[in-house]
N, C-alpha and C positions, 0 to 999 in steps of 0.2 A: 504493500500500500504506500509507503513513503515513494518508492522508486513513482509511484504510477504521479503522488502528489509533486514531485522534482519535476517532471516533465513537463507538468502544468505551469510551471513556474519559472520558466524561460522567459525573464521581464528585464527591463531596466532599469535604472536606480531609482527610477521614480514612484515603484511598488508601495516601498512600507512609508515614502513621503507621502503618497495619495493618501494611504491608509489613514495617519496622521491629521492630514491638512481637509480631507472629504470625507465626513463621517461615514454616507452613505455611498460613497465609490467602487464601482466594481471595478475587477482587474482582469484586463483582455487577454485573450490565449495568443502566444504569437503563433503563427501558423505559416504566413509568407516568410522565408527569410530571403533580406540582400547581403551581400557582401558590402565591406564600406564602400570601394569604390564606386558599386550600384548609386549607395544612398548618396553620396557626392556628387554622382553625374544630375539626379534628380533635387538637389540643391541646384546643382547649378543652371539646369533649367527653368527653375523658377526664379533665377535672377538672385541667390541666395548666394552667398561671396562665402567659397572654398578657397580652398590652396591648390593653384596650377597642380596638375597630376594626370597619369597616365598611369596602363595599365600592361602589365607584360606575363607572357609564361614561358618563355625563354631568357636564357642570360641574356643573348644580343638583340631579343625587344626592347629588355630591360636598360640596355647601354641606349640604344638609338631613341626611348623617351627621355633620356637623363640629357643628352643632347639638342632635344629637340625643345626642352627645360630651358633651358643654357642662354643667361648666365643668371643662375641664383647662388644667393648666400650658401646655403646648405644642401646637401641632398638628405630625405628620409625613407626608407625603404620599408614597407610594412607587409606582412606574410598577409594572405587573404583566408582568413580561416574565421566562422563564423562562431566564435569564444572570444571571450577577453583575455585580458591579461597576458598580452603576447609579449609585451616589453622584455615581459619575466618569466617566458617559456624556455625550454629545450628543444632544440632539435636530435631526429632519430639520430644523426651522425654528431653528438656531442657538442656542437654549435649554440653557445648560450645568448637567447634574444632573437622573439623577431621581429625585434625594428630595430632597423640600423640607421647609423647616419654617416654621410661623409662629404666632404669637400669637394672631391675629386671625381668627376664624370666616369672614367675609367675606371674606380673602383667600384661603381654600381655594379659591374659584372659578376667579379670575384665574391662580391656578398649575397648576390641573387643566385649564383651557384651554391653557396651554401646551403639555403631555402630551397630553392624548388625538387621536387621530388623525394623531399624527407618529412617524415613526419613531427608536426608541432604537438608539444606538452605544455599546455599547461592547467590552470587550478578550475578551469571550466571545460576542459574537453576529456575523451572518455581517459582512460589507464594509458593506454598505444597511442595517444596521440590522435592529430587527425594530418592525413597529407595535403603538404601544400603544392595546390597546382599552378597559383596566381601571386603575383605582389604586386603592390601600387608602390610607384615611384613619386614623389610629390617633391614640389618645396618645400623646404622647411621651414617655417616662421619664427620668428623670434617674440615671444609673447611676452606683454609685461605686464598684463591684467587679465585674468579669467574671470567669468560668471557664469552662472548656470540660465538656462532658459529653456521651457518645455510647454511645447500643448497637449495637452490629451481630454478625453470623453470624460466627463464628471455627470452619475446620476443622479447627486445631488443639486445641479442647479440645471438637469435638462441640456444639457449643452459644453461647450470647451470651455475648459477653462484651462488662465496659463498660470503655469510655477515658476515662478524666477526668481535669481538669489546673486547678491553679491560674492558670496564664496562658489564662485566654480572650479572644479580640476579636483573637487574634492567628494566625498564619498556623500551623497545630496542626504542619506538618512540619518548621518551621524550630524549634518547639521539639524533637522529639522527636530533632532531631538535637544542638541546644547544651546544651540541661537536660535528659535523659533522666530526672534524678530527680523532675523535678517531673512527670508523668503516672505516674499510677496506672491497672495494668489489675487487671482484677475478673473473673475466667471464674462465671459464674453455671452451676448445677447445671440444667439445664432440664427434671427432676422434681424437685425441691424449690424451686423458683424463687426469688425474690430476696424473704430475707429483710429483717424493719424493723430486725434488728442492722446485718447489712452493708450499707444502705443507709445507716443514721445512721454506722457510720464512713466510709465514702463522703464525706457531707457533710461531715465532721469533716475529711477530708484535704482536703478544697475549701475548710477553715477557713471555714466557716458557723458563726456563734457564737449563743447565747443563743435569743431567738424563731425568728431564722433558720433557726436548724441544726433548728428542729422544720420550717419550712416548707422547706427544701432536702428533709428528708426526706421528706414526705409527698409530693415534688413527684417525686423519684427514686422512689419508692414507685410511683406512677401513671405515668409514663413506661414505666418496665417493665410495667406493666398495658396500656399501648396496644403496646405496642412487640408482646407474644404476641397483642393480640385481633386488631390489622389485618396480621399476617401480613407483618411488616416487616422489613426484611433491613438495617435501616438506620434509626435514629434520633439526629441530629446537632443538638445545641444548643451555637449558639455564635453570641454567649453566653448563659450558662444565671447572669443575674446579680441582684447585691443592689440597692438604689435608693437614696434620699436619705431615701425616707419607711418604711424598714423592709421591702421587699418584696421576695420573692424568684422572679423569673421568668423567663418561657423568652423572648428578644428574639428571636430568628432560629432557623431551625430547615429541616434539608434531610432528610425522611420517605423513603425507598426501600420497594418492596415485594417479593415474590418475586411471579411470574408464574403459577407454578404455581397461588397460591392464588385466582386470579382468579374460579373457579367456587363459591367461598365468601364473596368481599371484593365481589359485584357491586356496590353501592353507592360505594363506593371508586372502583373499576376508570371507573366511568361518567363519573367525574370527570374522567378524562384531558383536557386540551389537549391537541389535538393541531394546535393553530392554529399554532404553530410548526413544525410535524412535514413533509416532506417528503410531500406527499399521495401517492407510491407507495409510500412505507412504511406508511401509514396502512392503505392500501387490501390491501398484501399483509398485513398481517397481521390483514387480516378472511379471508382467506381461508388464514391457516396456512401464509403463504411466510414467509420472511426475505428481507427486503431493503431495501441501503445503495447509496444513489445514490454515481458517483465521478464523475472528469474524462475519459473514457475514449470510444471511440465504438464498444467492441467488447462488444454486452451477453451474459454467460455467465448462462446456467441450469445448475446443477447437483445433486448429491442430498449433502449431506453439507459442513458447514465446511469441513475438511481440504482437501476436494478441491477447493472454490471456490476457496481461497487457493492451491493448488497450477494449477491452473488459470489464476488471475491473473498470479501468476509466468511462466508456459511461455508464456504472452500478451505479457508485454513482455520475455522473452526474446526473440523474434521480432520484436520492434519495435513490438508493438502497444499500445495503451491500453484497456484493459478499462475498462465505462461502469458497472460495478454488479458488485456481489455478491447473489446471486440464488440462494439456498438452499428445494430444494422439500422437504428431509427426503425420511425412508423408508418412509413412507407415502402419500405422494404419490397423487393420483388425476388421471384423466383432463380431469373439472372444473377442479383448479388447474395441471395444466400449462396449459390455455387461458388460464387469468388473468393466467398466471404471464409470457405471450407481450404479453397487453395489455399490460403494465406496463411491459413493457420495450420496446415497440414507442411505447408512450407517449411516451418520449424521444426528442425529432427528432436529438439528438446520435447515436445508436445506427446506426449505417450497416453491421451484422452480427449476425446471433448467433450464437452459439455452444453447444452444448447438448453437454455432456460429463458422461454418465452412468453410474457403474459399480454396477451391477445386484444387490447382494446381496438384502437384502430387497424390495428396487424391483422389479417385474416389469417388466425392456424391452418389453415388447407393451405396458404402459401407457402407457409414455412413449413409444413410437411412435403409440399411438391417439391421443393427446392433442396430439403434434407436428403430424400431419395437419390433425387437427379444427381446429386454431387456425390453419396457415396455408390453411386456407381459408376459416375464418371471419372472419379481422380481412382478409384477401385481401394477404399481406405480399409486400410487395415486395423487401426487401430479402436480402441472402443470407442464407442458412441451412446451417451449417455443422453436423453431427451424429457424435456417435461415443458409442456405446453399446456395454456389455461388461458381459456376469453374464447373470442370471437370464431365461432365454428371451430370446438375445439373437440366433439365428437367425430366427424369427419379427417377432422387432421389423425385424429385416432388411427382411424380405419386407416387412412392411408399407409399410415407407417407399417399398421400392423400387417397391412395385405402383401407389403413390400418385398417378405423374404430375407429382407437386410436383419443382421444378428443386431437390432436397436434395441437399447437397453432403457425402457420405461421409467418414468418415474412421477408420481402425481404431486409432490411436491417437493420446494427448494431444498430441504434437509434431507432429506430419501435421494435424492438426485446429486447432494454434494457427496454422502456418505459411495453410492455406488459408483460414484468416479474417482474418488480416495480409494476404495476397494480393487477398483477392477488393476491395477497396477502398482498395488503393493504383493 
């Protein structure tokens, strides 16, 4: 249960601030990921002031954007891997850091040989690491003031609201607990949208002064213009700071989107990595399952959150380890319950299933047509444990039973966990 709770919890620093600062805030699943360079390119499309950068996955891409750079202060070389804390990772071949810097155009190479095709460790990616296939080459800025700046979905005022704090480059929760006065929240009207008054005092509490406080503005101004156009559930700049040479820009930045809007944001959505992603996560949700791999060898198909969690529970109740959370929704068809068997028969760890169905809007005739179809079409061998209740759950009966398939019954959740603990002890 904690692992399936971790996964849910792929957020930004802005999690236990929302918590804190919006009593009634919920917290979005991330479900799209970019890489930063993605989220950069989509700053800078909205007119959102980045640090020059380019993208490579060879050394001599990497040399010919450092060039093509030329002439900046510094160079920074960042691994593209979708975890924090790269500064202060490892690579597989003993290379500490993946972000480098250097002066010298021709040394981009020699440090992007280092990086590419080894795998990053660090305090957010799995045990092995994750390999890196990409780096961004950037300028390096020379910062001499950070702050923090963020929008996201607040349910307590119906609408965005922004978080913004004079301490940015700093861990946003550990202020919000010692200086609560120094974060400013902002609930924006989201029919009259974010005016250039309340944006310039925005900037004004972020103590942007003189030329700045116009470019903070303009820069908050367009932020919020991306933030409504890509249907963002989340816009995180930190930090959102000043420079040596007068500039005021966005250095790091974590983009969330809502899901919903995928049928509108196609461009966006296409962008997904999903090179980090669990290919049966990937794969169910081409076909409209949910599902999170675990440590478990007993895989549950079910129709509804609630009930998978309650499901996994009644599972190691009985001593068992559940392998997955395997959500088919209520609309479910005979199509993805077959998929839905793949997936989970996928996993050589899975020595059971378990398919625990309660029937409101679901028609059990479906999920019985769809149980058959699949264990005869993938030819499973392994047990099959079944208990279905609701909507034509007589019929779904008959069907299993007429089936011939060795389906192991069961009338309710406790009978059903106990005989899929049993059948492979």
């Amino acid at each position: 249960m904690a692992a399936l709770v971790k996964r849910f919890s792929r957020l930004g620093g802005f999690a236990s601030l929302l918590q804190k600062q919006c009593a009634a805030a919920t917290v979005p699943v991330r479900c799209l990921n970019l890489q930063e360079y993605q989220s950069k390119k989509l700053l800078d499309d909205y007119k959102v002031a980045v640090q020059r950068f380019g993208v490579a996955d060879t050394t001599d891409q990497a040399v010919e954007v450092a060039k093509q750079l030329a002439p900046v202060r510094e160079y920074v070389i960042k691994a593209q891997i979708l975890a924090g804390g790269r500064g202060k990772g490892t690579f597989s071949n003993g290379v500490k850091g993946g972000v480098k810097f250097t002066t010298v155009p021709d040394e981009v190479g020699s440090l992007v040989k280092d990086m590419l095709g080894f795998k990053l460790v660090t305090k957010q990616t799995p045990p092995g690491g994750v390999l890196v296939q990409k780096v961004m080459v950037a300028e390096s800025v020379d910062i001499s003031r950070e702050t923090y700046f963020a929008i996201l979905m607040d349910r307590e005022t119906n609408g965005p609201v922004i978080i913004a704090s004079t301490e940015g480059g700093m861990d946003i929760e550990e202020v919000a607990e010692k200086t609560p006065d120094r974060i400013y929240k902002q609930p924006v009207d989201i029919h009259d949208g974010l005016s250039a008054a309340v944006a310039r005092q925005l900037a004004q509490n972020l103590k942007f002064e003189g030329d700045k406080l116009d470019q903070a503005t303009l820069q908050i101004m367009n932020m919020y213009q991306l933030f409504l156009s890509v249907d963002a559930t989340q816009v995180e700049i930190n930090p959102f700071a000043e420079t040596s040479d007068g500039r005021v820009i966005c250095v790091d930045a974590k983009i969330n989107f809502d899901d919903n809007a995928e049928f509108r944001q196609k461009e966006i959505f296409a962008l997904d990595d999903c090179s980090e992603t669990d290919p049966r996560e990937v794969q169910a949700h081409k076909h409209n399952l949910n599902y999170i791999g675990m440590d478990g060898n007993i895989g549950c198909l079910v129709n509804g959150a609630g009930l998978a969690m309650a499901t996994m529970d009644i599972v190691k109740l009985h001593g068992g380890e559940p392998a997955n959370f395997l959500d088919c929704g209520g609309g479910v068809t005979e199509g993805q319950v077959f998929e839905a068997f793949k997936i989970l028969t996928s996993d050589p760890q899975v020595k059971a299933v378990l398919v625990n169905i309660f029937g409101g809007i679901v028609n059990c005739a479906t999920i019985a047509n769809g149980i058959t179809a699949a264990a005869r079409g993938i030819d499973l061998k392994i047990p099959l444990i079944v208990r279905l209740e609701g909507t034509n759950v007589d019929e779904a009966k008959r069907i299993l039973k007429e089936s011939g398939l060795p389906i192991i019954p069961a009338d309710g959740m406790g009978e059903a966990a106990k005989h899929a603990v049993n059948s492979i002890q």
